[in-house]
C-alpha positions in Angstrom: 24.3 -20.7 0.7 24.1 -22.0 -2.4 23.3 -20.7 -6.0 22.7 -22.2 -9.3 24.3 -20.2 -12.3 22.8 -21.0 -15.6 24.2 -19.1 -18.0 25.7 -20.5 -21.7 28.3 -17.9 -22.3 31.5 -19.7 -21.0 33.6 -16.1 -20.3 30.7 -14.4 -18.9 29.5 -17.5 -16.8 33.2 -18.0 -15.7 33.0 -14.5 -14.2 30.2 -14.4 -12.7 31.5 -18.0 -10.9 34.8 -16.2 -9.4 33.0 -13.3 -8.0 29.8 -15.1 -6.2 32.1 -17.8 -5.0 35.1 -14.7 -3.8 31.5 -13.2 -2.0 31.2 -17.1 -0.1 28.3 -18.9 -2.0 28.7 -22.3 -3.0 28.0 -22.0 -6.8 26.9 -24.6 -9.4 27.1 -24.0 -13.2 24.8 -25.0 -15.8 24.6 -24.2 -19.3 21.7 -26.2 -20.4 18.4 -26.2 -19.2 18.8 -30.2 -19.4 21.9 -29.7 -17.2 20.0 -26.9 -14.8 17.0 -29.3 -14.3 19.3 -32.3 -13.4 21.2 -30.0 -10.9 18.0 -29.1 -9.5 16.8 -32.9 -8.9 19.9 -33.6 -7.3 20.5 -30.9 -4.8 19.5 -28.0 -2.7 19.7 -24.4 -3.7 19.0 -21.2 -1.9 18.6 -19.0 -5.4 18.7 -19.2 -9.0 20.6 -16.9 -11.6 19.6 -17.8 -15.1 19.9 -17.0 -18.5 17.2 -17.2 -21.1 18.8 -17.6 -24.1 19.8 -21.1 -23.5 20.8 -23.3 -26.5 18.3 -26.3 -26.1 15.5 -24.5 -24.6 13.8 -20.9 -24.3 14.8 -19.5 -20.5 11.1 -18.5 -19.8 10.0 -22.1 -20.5 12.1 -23.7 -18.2 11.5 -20.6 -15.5 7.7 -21.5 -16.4 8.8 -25.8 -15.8 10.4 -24.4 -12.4 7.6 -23.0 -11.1 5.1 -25.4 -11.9 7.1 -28.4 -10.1 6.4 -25.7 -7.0 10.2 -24.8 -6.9 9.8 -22.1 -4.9 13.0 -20.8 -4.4 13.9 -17.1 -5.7 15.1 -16.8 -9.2 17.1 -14.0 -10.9 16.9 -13.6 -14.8 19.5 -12.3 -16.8 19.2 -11.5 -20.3 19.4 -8.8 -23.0 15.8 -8.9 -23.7 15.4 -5.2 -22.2 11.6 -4.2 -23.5 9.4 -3.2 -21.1 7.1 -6.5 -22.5 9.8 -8.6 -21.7 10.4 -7.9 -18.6 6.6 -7.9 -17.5 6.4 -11.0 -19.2 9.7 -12.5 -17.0 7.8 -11.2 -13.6 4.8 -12.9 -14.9 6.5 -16.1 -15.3 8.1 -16.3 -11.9 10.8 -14.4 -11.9 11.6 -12.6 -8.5 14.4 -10.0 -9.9 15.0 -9.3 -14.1 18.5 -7.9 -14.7 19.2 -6.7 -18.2 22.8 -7.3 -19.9 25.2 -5.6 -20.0 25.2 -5.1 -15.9 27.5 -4.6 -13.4 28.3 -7.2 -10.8 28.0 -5.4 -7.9 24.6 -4.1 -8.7 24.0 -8.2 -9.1 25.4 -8.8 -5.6 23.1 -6.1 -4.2 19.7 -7.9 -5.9 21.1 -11.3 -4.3 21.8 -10.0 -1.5 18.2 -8.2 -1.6 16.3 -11.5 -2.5 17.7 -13.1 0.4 17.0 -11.1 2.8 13.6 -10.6 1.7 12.9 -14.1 1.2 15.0 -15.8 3.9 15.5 -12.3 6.7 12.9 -10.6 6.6 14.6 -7.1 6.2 17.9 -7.9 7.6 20.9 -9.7 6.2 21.2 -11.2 9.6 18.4 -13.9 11.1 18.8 -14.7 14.9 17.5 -17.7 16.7 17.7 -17.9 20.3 21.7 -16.8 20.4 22.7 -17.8 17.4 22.7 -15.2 14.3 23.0 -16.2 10.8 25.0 -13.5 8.6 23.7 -14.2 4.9 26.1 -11.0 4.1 29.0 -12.6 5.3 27.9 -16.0 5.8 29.1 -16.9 9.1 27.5 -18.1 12.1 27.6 -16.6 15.3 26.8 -18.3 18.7 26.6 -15.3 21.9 28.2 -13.1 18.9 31.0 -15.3 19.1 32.1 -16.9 16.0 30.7 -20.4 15.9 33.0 -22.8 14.7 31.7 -26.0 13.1 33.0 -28.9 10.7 31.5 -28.2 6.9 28.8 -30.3 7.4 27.7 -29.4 10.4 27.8 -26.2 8.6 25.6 -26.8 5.9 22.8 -28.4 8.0 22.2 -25.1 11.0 22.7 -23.3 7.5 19.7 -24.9 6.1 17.3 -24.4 9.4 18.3 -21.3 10.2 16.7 -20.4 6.7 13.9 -22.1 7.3 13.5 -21.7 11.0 10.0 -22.5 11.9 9.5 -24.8 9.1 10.0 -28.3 9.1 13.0 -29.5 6.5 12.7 -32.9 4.8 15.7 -35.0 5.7 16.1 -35.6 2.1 16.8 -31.5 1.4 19.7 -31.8 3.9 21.1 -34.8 2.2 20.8 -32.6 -1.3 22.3 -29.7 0.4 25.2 -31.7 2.0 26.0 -34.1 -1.1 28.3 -33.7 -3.8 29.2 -35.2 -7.3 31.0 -37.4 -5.9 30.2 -38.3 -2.3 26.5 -38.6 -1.0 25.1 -39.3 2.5 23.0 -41.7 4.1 20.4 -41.0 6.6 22.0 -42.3 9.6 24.8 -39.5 8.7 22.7 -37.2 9.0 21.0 -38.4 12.3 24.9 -38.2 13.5 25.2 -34.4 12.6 21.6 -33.3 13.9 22.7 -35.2 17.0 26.0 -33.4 17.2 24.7 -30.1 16.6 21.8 -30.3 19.1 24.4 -30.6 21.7 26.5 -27.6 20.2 23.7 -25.0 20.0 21.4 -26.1 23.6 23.7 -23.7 25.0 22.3 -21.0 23.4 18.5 -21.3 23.2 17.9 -23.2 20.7 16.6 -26.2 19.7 16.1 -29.2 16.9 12.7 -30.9 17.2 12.2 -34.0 14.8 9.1 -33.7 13.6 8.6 -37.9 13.0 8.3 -38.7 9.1 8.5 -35.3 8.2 11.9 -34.1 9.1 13.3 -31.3 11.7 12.6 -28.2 12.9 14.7 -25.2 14.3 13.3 -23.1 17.2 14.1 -21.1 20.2 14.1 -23.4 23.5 11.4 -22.7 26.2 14.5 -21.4 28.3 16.1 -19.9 25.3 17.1 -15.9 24.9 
């Protein structure tokens, strides 16, 4: 799963890095709102954490920039602005969660933790497909409650539609989610891992339909559990 961290202050960005990626999430770092929206054009994240008092622009103008491009993903603020006006004003904005500093990480972990589930789980940290479960907790996969073991980016795409099971995902999201600085990936690489991975999880009830010039959907087989 991954996160985008915008936050200017190097020590306190720097710890919140360690502990999300010690709790498994893939983490990006931006400390710019320049920097956060060129993150954001050029991949795929699950959730925001952000700042507001960013040096080159105010945080609720770039939350308001965010949701105007219909970036729908969930977004934490953090900030020291604590009024009650403030935090309305946040909410109003977009924000899904507003977390006043100082805080403590773990209460930060449990309102991640609590926007994913709501937003990707329903009410559980765990979806299920067919036989295959999802643990956003303790992000694993598990095929027959067996751990499933795939290559990274094999990974990273059943990550991806398992979140968005019942919803078709552009090829061009997988490729954001699966590329890196330094190292992107072409379409037919991507045809190569759905291909793969429809043979891995047909045991198990599930299935990858493409949906032609759209992009591919995750759903339990006809035959599946």
């Amino acid at each position: 799963m991954n996160i985008l961290l915008i936050e200017d202050d190097a020590v306190l960005a720097d710890g919140l890095l360690h502990t999300l990626e010690s709790d498994g999430y893939s983490v990006r770092c931006a400390t710019t709102a320049l920097a956060a929206e060129q993150w954001v054009d050029s991949q795929d994240f699950d959730l925001i954490v952000m700042d507001l008092g960013l040096p080159d622009l105010d945080g609720l103008q770039l939350l308001r920039r965010f949701r105007h491009r219909k970036l729908s993903l969930p977004i934490i603020i953090l900030t020291a602005r604590d009024s009650l006006n403030d935090r309305i004003d946040g909410i109003e904005q977009g924000a899904d969660d507003y977390l006043t500093k100082p805080f403590e990480l773990r209460e930060l972990e449990a309102r991640i933790q609590a926007l994913i589930r709501r937003c990707y789980g329903g009410f559980d940290h765990q979806i299920r497909i067919g036989q295959l479960i999802l643990d956003t907790h303790k992000q694993t996969i598990l095929a027959a409650n067996q751990a499933f073991l795939l290559a990274a980016r094999e990974y990273g795409v059943l990550e991806i539609l398992l979140m968005q099971a019942g919803k078709v995902v552009a090829k061009d999201r997988i490729a954001q989610r699966l590329s890196n600085d330094a190292d992107g990936i072409s379409d037919n690489a991507i045809e190569i891992h759905i291909h793969r991975l429809r043979k891995h999880i047909a045991p198990y009830g599930v299935a990858i339909r493409t949906v032609r010039g759209l992009g591919y959907l995750l759903e339990a087989s006809h035959d599946g559990a």
